[in-house]
C-alpha positions, 0 to 999 in steps of 0.5 A: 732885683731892679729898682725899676720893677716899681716904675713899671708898677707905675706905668702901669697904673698910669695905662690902666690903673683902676678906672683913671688910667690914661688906656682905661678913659680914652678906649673905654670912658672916651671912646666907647670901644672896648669892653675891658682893658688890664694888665700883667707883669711877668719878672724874672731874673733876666727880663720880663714881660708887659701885656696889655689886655683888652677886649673889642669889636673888630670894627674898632680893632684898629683904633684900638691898636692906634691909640694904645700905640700913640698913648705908649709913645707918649709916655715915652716923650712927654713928661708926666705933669706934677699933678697926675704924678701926684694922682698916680701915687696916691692911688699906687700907696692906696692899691699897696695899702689895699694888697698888703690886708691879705695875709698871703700878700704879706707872707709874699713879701717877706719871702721877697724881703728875705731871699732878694732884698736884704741879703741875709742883713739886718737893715730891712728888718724893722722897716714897715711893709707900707711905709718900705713899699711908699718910700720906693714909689714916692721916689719915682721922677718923670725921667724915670718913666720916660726912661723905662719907657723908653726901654720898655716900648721899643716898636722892636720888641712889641708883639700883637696878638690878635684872636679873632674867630676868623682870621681872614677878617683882619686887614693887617695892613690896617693894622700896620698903619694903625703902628705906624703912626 
């Protein structure tokens, strides 16, 4: 029931959204060290989950670890400037455009509307999908993203899953620097 579920859409989109998210340019555009990088939510009533995904050598591992580490700091203190907020909602509303051509994304969303949202009134009924999903997005303020991501990204609550096939190849100790910037 969180209004906050949105901003974390965001952040995501701001990780690794399409190919201009900040994770996206710097380890793969940038960089040149993974080959993939995405995403998952999960949601539930009581908490949620936030994975990032990404694929490369282990030679690069580190870095990897580094940078994702630092760019989610980031997003914790620096405020997000009025122009990539600009950029970020654009392609937000386009993706939600884009989601909402499918008939199992729109039967999705009133299933949604019905059991979460409206509490059985009458208020949400004559609203359009894009322009309720728009409306909740174009709200969206810097503070708001620094906030969630500051409860988000706790260094206390982050855990790193490595899957490598063998194992003793990992230094963790590099791993621990590479965290503890």
């Amino acid at each position: 029931h969180s209004p906050d579920k949105y901003v974390v859409d965001f952040i995501n989109n701001l990780l690794v959204g399409m190919m201009t998210g900040r994770l996206y340019k710097i380890l793969r555009e940038e960089k040149g060290y993974i080959y993939h990088i995405s995403t998952s939510q999960y949601t539930f009533q009581d908490f949620g989950l936030f994975l990032i995904h990404t694929t490369c050598d282990l030679d690069k591992l580190y870095e990897v670890v580094r940078i994702t580490w630092e760019e989610l700091q980031r997003i914790c203190v620096d405020e997000i400037d009025k122009d990539e907020l600009g950029r970020r909602r654009n392609i937000v509303e386009m993706m939600v455009d884009i989601a909402n051509e499918g008939s199992s994304m729109i039967a999705d969303y009133y299933v949604r509307k019905r059991l979460l949202e409206c509490d059985g009134g009458k208020e949400c009924d004559n609203v359009p999908i894009n322009r309720l999903f728009s409306d909740r997005y174009s709200t969206i303020k810097p503070r708001d993203i620094r906030r969630v991501a500051k409860q988000m990204f706790r260094r206390e609550n982050l855990k790193l899953v490595v899957c490598y096939k063998d194992v003793s190849a990992i230094d963790t100790s590099k791993i621990k620097d590479a965290l503890s910037a």
